[in-house]
C-alpha positions as CSV (number, residue, x, y, z in Angstrom):
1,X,116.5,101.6,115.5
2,X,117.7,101.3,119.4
3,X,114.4,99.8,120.2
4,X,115.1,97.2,117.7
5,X,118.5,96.0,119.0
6,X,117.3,96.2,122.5
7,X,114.8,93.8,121.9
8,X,117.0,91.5,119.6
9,X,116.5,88.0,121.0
10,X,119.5,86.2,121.2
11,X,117.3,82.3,119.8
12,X,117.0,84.5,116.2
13,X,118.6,82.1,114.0
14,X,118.8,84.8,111.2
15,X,121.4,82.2,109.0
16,X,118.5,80.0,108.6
17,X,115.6,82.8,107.8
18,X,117.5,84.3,105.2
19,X,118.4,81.6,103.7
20,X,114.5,80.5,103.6
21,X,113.8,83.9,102.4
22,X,116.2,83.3,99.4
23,X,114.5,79.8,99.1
24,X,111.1,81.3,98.8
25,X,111.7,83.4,95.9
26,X,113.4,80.6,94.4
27,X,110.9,78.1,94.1
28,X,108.5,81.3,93.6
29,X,111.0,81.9,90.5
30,X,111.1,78.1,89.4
31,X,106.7,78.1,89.7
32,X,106.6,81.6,87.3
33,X,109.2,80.0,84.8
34,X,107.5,76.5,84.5
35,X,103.8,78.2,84.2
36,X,104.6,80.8,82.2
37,X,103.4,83.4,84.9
38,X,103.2,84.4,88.4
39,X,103.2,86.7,91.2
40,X,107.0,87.1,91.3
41,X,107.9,90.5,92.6
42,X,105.6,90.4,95.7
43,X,108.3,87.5,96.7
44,X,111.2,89.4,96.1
45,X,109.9,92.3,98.2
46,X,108.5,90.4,100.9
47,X,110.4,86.8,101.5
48,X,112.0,88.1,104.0
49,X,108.9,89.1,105.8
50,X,107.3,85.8,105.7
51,X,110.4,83.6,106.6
52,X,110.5,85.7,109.6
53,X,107.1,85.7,110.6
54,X,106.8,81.8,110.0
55,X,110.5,80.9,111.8
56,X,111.0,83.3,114.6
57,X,108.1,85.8,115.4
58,X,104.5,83.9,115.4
59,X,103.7,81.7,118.2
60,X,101.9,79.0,116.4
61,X,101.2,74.7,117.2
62,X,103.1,72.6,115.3
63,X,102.1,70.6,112.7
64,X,102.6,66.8,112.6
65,X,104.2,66.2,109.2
66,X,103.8,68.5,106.1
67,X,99.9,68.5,104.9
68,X,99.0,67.8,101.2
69,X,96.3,69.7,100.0
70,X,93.4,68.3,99.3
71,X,90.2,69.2,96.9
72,X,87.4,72.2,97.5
73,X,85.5,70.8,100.9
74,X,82.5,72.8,99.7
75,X,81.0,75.9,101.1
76,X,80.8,76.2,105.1
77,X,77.2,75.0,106.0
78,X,75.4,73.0,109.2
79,X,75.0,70.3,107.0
80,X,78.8,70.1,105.6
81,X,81.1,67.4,107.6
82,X,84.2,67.9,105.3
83,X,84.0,71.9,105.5
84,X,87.8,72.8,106.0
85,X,89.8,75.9,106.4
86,X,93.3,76.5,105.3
87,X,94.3,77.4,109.2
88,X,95.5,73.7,109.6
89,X,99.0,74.4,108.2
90,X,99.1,76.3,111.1
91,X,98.3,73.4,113.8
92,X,95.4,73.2,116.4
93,X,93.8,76.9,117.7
94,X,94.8,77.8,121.3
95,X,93.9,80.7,123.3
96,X,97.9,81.1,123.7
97,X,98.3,80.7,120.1
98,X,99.1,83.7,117.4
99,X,96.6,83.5,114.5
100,X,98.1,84.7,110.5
101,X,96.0,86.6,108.1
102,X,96.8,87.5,104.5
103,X,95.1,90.1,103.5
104,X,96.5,90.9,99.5
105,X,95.4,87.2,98.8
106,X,98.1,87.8,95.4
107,X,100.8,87.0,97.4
108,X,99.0,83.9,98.2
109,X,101.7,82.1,96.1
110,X,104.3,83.8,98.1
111,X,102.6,82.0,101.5
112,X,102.4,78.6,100.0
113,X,106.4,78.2,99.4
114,X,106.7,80.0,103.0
115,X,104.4,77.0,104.2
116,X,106.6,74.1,102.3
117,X,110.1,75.9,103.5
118,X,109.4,75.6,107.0
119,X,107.5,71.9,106.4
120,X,103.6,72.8,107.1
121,X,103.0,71.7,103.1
122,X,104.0,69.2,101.6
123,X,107.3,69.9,99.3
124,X,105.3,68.7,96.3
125,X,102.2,70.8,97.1
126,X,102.2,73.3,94.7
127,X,101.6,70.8,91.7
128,X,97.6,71.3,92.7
129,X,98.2,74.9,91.7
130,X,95.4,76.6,90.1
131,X,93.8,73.1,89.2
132,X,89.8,72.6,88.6
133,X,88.6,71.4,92.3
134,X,91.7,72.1,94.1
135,X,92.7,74.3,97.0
136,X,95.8,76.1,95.9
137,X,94.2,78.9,94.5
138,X,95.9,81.4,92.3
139,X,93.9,83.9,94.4
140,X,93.6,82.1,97.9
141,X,90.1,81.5,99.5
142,X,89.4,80.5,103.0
143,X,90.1,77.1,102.6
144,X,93.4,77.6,100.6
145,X,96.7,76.3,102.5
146,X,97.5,78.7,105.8
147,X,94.3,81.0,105.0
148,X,91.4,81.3,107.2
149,X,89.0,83.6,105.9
150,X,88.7,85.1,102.3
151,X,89.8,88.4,102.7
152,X,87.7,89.6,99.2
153,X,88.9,93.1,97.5
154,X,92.1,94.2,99.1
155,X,91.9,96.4,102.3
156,X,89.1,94.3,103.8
157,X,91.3,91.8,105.6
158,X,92.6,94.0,108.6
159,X,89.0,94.3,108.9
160,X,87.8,91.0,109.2
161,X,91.0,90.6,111.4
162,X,90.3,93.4,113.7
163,X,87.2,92.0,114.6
164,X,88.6,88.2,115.7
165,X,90.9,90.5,117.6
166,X,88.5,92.1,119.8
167,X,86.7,89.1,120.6
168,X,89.7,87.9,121.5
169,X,90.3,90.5,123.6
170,X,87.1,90.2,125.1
171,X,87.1,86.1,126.1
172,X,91.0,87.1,127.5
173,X,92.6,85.0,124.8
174,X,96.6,86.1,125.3
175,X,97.5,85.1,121.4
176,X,98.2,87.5,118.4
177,X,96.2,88.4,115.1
178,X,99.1,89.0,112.9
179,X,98.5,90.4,109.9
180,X,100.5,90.9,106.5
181,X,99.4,93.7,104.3
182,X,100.2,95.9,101.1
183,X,101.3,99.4,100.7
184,X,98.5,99.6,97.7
185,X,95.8,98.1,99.6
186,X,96.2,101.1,102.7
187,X,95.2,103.5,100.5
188,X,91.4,102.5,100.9
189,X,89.1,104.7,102.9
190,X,87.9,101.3,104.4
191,X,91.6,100.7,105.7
192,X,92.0,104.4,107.5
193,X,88.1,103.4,109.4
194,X,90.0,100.3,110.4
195,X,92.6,101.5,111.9
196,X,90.8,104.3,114.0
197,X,88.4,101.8,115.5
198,X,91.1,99.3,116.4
199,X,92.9,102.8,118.2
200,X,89.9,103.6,119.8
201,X,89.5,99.5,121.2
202,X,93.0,99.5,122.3
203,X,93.9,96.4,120.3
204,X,97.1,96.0,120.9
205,X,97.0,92.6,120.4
206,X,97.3,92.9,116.7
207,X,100.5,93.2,114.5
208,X,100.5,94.0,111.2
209,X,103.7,94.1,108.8
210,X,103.1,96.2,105.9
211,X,104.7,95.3,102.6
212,X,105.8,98.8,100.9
213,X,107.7,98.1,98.0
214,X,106.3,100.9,95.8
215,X,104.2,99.3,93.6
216,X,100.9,98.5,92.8
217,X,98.5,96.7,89.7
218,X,98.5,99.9,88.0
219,X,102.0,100.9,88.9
220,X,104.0,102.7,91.0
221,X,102.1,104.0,94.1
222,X,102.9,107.5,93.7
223,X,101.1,107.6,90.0
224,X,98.2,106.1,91.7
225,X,97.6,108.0,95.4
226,X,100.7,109.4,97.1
227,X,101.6,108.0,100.6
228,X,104.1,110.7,102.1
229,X,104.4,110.3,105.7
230,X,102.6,106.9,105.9
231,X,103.9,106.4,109.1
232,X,102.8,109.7,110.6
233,X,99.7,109.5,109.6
234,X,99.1,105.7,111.4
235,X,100.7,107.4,114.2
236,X,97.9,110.5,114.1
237,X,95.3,107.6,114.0
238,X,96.5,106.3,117.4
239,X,98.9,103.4,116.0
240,X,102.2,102.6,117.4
241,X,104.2,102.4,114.0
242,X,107.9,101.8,113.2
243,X,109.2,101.9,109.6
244,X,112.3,99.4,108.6
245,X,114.3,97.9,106.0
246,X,112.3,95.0,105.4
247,X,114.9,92.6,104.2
248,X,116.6,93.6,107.9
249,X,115.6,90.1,109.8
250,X,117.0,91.4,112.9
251,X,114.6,94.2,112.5
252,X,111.8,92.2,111.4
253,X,112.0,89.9,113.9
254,X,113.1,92.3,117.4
255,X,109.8,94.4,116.5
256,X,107.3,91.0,116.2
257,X,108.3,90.4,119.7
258,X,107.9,93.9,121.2
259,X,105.1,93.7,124.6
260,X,102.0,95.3,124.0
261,X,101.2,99.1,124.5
262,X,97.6,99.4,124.2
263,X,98.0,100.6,121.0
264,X,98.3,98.2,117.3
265,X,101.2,97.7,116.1
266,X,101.9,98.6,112.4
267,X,105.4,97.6,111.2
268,X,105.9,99.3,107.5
269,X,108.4,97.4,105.6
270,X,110.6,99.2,102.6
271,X,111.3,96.9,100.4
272,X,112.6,95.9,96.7
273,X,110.4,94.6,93.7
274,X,113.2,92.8,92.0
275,X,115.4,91.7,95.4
276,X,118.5,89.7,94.1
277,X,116.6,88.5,91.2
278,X,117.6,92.0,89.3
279,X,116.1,91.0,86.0
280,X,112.8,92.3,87.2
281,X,114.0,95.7,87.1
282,X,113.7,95.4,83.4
283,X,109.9,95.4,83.8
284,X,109.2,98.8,85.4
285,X,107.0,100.4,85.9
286,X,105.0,97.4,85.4
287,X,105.9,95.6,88.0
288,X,102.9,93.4,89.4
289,X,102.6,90.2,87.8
290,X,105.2,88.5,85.4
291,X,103.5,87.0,81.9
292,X,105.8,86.3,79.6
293,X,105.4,86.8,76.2
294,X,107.6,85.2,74.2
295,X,110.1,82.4,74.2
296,X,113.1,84.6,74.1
297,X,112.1,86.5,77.0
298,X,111.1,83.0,78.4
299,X,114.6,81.7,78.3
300,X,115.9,85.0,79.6
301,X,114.3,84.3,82.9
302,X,116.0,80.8,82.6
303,X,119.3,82.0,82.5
304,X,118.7,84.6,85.5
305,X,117.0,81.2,87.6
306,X,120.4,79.7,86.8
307,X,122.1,82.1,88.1
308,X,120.1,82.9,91.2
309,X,120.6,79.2,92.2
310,X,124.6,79.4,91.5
311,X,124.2,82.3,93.8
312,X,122.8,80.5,96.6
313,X,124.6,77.3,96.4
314,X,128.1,79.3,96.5
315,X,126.7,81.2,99.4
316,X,125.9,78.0,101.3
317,X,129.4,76.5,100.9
């Protein structure tokens, strides 16, 4: 933890990320409620991760004014003029600039309210959720709002990421890939091959925050495939790896900014499933997607959203 608050830059406004962070699982909270569903644990464990990433640590253009989405451009083709990716929300491509990747595309609901708290989307954006022809996928594709590339079964996307990072090292482009990962999804063979070739290529121009909150689709982690001493073992495989509170902004932030080492950086993040929305905890060990199923329980959640925003307001006066 010295390393972290030697490297503290003093232009962290941590007042304002946390109080994004809260703001993320609050309209995350206020989207499950209103469509009966959602992906509302992955934003209590990780809105603190994104608000960082988005307000302090990547290096990324600015964007105009907050982008609407728009409808499915088509598939990418010679011939397709209106072929568009989601990497607009996050300004023109530089050489200098960092480039985001989400690789668990579930949290891609988590990523849209980051996108409309710091205004890249629009504040009424996420009314084209899910719809027939629309962008704001569910499950985000390439074109989805602040995606680039469809990162397909989880595990593949630090793969597809590795690779823009060696041709980036290789035309001298002095920008980050940053990449935001799952605990679940690291325990693919495909992940492990990963992270030995980007060891053995030296690309330390990659930075990858790891989301470990314990849980998976099927459950806990530990009732799927243990992952005792996660962190040594990215260590044995030649990665430069640091393990943190990852609702600790200071923390978060101080290690995004660290100088390269020749070596990736991996940046595992213990975290909490039901972070100050504590009715979660009432849906372990199931903990990966909220359904409700019944009015009762509906109006449950209602009282708990009522309560969260109380919270907030009070903590703003």
């Amino acid at each position: 933890m010295n390393i972290v608050l030697q490297n503290k830059k003093k232009d962290l406004d941590s007042k304002a990320v946390y109080k994004a962070a809260n703001n993320i699982r609050r309209r995350v909270m206020e989207h499950t409620i209103k469509n009966n569903g959602g992906y509302l644990s992955q934003a209590c464990s990780s809105a603190e991760i994104f608000a960082t990433l988005y307000l302090d640590v990547l290096n990324m253009a600015p964007v105009d004014e907050p982008l609407y989405p728009g409808t499915f451009p088509g598939v990418p083709s010679n011939n397709n003029k209106n072929y568009f990716t989601g990497a607009n929300y996050h300004g023109i491509k530089s050489e200098a600039y960092d480039r985001f990747y989400l690789s668990p595309t579930h949290y891609s609901l988590v990523l849209y309210t980051a996108l409309i708290e710091v205004n890249r989307m629009s504040q009424n954006g996420l009314d084209e959720f899910n719809k027939d022809g629309g962008v704001v996928e569910m499950i985000g594709a390439e074109h989805s709002p602040g995606m680039e590339l469809m990162t397909g079964s989880l595990g593949q996307g630090i793969s597809q990421a590795s690779g823009i990072a060696m041709a980036r090292k290789i035309k001298k482009e002095t920008g980050r890939i940053v990449v935001f990962m799952s605990d679940g999804e690291c325990q693919s063979g495909q992940f492990w091959e990963c992270v030995q070739a980007m060891s053995h290529h030296k690309l330390d121009n990659m930075l990858i925050y790891i989301d470990a909150n314990g849980y998976q689709c099927d459950g806990p982690i530990e009732s799927v495939m243990t992952m005792d001493s996660f962190d040594k073992r990215l260590e044995t495989f030649g990665a430069r790896v640091y393990r943190i509170n990852g609702h600790n902004v200071e923390a978060l932030s101080a290690l995004g900014k660290l100088p390269p080492d020749g070596r990736p950086t991996f940046i595992i993040c213990d975290t909490d499933v039901a972070r100050n929305i504590s009715i979660l905890k009432e849906r372990a060990p199931k903990m990966h997607y909220v359904r409700f199923t019944s009015e009762e329980e509906k109006e449950r959640y209602k009282v708990a959203f009522d309560s969260f925003k109380r919270t907030l307001s009070e903590q703003e006066e």
